[in-house]
N, CA, C and O of each residue as an XYZ file, in Angstrom:
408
protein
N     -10.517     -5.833    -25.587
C     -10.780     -4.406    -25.502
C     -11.098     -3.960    -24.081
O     -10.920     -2.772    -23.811
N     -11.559     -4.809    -23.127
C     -11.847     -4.328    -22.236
C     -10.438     -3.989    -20.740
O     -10.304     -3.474    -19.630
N      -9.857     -4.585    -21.596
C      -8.241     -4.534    -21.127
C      -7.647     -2.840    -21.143
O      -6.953     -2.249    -20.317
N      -8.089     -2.498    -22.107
C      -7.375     -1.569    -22.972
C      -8.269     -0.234    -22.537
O      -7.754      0.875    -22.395
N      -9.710     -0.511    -22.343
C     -10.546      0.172    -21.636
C     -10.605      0.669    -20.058
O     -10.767      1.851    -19.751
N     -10.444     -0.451    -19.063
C     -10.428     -0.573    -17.854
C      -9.324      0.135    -17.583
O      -9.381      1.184    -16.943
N      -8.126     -0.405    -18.078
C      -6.861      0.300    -17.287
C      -6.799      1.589    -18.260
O      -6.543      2.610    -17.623
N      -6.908      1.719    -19.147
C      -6.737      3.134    -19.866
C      -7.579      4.310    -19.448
O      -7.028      5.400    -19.293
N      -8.922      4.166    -19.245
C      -9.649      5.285    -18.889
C      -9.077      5.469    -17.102
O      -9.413      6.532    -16.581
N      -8.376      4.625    -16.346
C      -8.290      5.079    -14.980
C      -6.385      5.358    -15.333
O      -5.781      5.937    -14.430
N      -5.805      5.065    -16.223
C      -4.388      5.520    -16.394
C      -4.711      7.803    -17.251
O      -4.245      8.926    -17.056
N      -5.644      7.202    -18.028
C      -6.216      8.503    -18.605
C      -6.791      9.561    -16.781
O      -6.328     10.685    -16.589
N      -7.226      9.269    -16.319
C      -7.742      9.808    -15.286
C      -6.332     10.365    -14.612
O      -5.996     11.543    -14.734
N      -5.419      9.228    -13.773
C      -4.284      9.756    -13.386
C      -3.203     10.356    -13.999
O      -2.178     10.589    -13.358
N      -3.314     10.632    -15.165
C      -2.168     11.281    -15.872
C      -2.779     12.858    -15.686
O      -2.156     13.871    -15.368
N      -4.359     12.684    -16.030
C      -5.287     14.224    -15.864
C      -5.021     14.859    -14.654
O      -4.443     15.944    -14.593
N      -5.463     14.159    -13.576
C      -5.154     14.802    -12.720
C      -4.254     14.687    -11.506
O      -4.412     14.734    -10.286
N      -3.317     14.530    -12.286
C      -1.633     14.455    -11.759
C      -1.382     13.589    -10.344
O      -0.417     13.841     -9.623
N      -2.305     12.594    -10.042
C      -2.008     11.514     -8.920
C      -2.839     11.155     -8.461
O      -2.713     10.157     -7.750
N      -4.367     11.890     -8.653
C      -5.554     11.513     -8.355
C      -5.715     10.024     -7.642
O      -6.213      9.727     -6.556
N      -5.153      9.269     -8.582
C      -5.504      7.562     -8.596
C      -4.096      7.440     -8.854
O      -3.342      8.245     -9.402
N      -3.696      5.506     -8.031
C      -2.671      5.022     -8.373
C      -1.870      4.479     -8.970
O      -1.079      5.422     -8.983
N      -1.309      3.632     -9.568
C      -1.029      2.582    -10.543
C      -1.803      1.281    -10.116
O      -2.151      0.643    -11.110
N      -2.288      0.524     -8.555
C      -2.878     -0.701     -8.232
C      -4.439      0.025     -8.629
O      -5.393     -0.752     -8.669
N      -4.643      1.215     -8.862
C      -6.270      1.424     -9.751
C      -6.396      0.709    -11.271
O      -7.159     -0.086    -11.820
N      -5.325      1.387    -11.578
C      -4.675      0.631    -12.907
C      -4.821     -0.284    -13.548
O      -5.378     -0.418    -14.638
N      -4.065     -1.336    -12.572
C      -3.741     -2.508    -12.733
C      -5.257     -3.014    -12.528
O      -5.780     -3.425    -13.563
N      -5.893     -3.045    -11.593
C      -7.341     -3.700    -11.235
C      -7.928     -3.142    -12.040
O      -8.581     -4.039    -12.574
N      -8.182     -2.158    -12.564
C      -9.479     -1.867    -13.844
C      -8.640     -2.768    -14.672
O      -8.973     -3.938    -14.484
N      -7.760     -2.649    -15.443
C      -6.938     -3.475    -16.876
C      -7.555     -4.808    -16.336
O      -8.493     -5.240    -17.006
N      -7.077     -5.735    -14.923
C      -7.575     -7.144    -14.866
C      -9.182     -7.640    -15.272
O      -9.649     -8.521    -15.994
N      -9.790     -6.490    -14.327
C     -11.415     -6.796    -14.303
C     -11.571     -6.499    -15.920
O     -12.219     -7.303    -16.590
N     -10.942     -5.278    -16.580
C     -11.548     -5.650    -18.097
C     -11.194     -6.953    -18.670
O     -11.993     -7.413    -19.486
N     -10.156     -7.625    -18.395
C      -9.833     -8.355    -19.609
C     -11.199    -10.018    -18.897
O     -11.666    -10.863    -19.661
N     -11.425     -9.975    -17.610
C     -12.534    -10.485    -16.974
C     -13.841    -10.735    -17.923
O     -14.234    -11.654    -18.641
N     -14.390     -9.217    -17.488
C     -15.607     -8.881    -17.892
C     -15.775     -8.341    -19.371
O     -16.855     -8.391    -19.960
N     -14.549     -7.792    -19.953
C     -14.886     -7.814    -21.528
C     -15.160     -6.249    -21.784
O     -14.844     -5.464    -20.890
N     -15.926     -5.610    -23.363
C     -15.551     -4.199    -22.869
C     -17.051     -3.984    -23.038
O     -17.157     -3.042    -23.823
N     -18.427     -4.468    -22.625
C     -19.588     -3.780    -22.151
C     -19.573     -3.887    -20.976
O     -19.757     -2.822    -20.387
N     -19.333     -5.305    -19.972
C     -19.331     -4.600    -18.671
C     -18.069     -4.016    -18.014
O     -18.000     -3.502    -16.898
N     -17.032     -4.200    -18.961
C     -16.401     -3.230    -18.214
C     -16.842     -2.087    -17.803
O     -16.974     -1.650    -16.660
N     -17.147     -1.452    -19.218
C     -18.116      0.077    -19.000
C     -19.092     -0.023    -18.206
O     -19.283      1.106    -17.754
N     -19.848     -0.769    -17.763
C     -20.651     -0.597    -16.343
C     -20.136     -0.596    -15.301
O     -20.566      0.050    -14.345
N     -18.976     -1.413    -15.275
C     -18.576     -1.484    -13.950
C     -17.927     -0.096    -13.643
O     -18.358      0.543    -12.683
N     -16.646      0.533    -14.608
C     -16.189      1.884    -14.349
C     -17.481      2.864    -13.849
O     -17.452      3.397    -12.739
N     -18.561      3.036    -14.737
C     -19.452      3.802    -14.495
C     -20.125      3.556    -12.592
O     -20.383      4.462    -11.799
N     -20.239      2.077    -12.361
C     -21.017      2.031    -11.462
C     -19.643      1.881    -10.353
O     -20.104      1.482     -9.284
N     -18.483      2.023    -10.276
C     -17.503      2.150     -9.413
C     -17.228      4.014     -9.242
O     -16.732      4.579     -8.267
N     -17.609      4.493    -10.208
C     -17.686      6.222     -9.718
C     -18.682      6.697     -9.683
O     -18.757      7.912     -9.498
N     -19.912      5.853     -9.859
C     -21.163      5.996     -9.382
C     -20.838      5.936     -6.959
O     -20.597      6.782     -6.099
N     -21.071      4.344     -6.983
C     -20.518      4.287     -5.559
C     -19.592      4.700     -4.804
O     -19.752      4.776     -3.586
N     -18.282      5.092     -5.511
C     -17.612      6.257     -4.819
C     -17.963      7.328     -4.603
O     -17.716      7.816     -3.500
N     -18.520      7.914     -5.385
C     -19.523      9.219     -5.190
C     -20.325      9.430     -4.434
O     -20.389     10.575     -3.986
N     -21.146      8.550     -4.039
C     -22.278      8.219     -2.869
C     -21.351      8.311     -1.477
O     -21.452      9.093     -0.532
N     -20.474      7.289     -1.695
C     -19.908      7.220     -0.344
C     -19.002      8.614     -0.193
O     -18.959      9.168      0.906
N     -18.455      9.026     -1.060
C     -17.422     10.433     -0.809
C     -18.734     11.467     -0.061
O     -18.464     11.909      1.056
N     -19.733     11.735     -0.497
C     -20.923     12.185     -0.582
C     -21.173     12.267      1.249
O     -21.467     13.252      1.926
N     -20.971     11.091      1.606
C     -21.749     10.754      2.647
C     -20.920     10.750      3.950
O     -21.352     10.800      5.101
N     -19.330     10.663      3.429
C     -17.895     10.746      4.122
C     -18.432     12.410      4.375
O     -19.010     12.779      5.398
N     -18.160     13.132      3.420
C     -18.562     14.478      3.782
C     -19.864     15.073      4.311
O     -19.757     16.262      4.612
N     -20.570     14.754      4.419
C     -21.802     15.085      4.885
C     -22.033     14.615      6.672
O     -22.412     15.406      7.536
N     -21.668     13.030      6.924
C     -21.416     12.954      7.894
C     -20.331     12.789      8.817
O     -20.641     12.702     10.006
N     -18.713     12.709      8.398
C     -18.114     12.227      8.949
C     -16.799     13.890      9.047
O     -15.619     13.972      9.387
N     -17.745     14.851      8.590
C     -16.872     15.904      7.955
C     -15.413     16.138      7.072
O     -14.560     16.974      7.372
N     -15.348     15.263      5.998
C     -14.129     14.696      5.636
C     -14.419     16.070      4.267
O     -15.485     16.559      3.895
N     -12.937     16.369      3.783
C     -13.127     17.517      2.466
C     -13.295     17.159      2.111
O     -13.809     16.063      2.335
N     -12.968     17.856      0.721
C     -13.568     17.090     -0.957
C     -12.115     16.578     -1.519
O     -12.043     15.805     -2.474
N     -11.018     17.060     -0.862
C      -9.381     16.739     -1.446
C      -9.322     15.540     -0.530
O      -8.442     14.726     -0.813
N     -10.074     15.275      0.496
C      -9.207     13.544      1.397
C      -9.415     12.942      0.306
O     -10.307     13.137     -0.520
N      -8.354     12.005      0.305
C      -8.576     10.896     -0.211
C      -9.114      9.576      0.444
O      -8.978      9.130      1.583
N      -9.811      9.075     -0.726
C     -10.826      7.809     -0.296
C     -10.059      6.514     -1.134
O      -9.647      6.853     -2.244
N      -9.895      5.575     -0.888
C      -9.443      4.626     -1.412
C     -10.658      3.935     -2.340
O     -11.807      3.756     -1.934
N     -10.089      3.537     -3.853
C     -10.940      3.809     -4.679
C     -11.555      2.070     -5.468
O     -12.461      1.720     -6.224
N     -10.330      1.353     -4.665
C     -10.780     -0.150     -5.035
C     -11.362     -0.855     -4.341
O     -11.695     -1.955     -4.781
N     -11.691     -0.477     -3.018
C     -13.401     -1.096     -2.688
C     -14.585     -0.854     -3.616
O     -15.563     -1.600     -3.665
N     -14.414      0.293     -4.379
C     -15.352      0.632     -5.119
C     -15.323      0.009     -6.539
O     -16.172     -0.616     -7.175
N     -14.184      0.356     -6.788
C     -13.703     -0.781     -8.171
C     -14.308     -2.149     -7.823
O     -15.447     -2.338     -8.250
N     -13.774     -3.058     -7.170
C     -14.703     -4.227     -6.745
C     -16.438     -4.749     -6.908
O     -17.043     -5.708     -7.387
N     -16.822     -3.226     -6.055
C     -18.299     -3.778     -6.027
C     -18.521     -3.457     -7.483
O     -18.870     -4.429     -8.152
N     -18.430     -2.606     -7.959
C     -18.910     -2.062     -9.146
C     -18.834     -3.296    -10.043
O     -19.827     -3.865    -10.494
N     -17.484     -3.683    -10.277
C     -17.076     -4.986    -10.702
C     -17.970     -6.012    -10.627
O     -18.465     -6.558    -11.613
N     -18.286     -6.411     -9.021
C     -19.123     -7.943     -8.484
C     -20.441     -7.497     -9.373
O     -21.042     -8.253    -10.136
N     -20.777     -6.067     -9.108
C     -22.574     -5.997     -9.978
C     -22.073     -6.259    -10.886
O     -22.318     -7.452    -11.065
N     -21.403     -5.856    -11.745
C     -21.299     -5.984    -13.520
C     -21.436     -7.613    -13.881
O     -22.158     -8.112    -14.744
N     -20.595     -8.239    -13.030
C     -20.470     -9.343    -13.011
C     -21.634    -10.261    -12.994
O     -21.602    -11.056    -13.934
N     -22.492    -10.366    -12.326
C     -23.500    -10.705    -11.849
C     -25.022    -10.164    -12.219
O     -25.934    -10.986    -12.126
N     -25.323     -8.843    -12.624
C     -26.377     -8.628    -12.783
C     -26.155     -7.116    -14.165
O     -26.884     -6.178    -14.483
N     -24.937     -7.532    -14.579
C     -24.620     -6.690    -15.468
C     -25.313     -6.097    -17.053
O     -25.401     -5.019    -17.640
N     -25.679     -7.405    -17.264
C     -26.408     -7.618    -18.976
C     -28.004     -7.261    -18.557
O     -28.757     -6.883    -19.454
N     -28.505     -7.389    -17.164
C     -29.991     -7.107    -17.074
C     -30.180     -5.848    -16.673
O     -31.244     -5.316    -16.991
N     -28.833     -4.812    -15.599
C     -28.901     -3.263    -15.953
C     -28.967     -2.689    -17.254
O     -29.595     -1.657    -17.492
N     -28.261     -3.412    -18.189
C     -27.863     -2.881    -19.563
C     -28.937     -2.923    -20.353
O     -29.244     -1.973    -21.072
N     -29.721     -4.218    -20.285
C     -30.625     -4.162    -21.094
C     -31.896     -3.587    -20.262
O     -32.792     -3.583    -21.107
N     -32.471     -3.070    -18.972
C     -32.963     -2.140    -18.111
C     -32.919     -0.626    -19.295
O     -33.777      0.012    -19.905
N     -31.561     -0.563    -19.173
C     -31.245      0.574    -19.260
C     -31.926      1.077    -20.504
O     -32.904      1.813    -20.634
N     -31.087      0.437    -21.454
C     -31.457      0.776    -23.033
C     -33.201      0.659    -23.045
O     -33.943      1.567    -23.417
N     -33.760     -1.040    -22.412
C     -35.159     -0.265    -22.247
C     -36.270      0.585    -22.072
O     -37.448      0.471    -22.411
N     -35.628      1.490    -21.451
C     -36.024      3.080    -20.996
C     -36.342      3.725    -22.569
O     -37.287      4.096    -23.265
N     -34.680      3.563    -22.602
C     -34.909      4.486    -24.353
C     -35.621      4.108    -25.369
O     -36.199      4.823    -26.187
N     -35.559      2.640    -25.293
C     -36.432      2.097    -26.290
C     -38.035      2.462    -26.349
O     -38.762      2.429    -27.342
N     -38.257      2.694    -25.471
C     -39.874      3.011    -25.227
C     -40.367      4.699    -25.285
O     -41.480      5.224    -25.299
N     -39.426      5.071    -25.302
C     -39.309      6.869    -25.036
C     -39.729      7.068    -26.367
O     -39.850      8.209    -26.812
C-alpha cells in the first residue's frame, strides 16, 4: 500500500496542478513507499511538504525568489524519507501521544 500511496498522492498532485511536480517525484515517492510501507510513508510525504515549505519559505524571504519558482522537490522527498526511516515510529507514537492525553 505504500506503493500505491507514495506515488499516487504525488501523481494525484501533478495531474491537479497541471505540472506542478514531475514524473522522477513519482517514481521516488512509489519506491520509498514500497521501502517504508504505508504509515511511514505518510510521514514521510507529510514531513517532505512540511521541509519544502520551510525552505520555499526562506528561498523567499531571503533570497527573493516568487512563490511560482520552482524548487526541486526530491531533496526534500529524501530527508523526509531518511526521518521516517529512522525516527519514524517514535514521531508517530509522539504524536498520537499528545492526543492521547488531551
Amino acid at each position: 500500500f505504500g506503493f500505491a500511496v507514495g506515488g499516487g498522492t504525488i501523481l494525484l498532485i501533478v495531474v491537479l496542478s497541471r505540472g506542478g511536480m514531475g514524473g522522477g517525484d513519482i517514481k521516488l515517492f512509489a519506491t520509498v513507499g514500497m521501502y517504508l510501507g504505508l504509515r511511514l510513508t505518510v510521514l514521510a510525504l507529510l514531513l517532505s511538504f512540511v521541509f519544502g515549505s520551510i525552505a520555499g519559505l526562506i528561498l523567499i524571504l531571503l533570497k527573493g525568489k516568487k512563490m511560482k519558482d520552482a524548487i526541486p522537490f526530491a531533496p526534500f522527498i529524501a530527508l523526509g524519507s531518511i526521518v521516517s526511516l529512522f525516527i519514524g515510529e517514535e514521531l508517530i507514537n509522539w504524536y498520537w501521544g499528545i492526543f492521547i492525553q488531551i
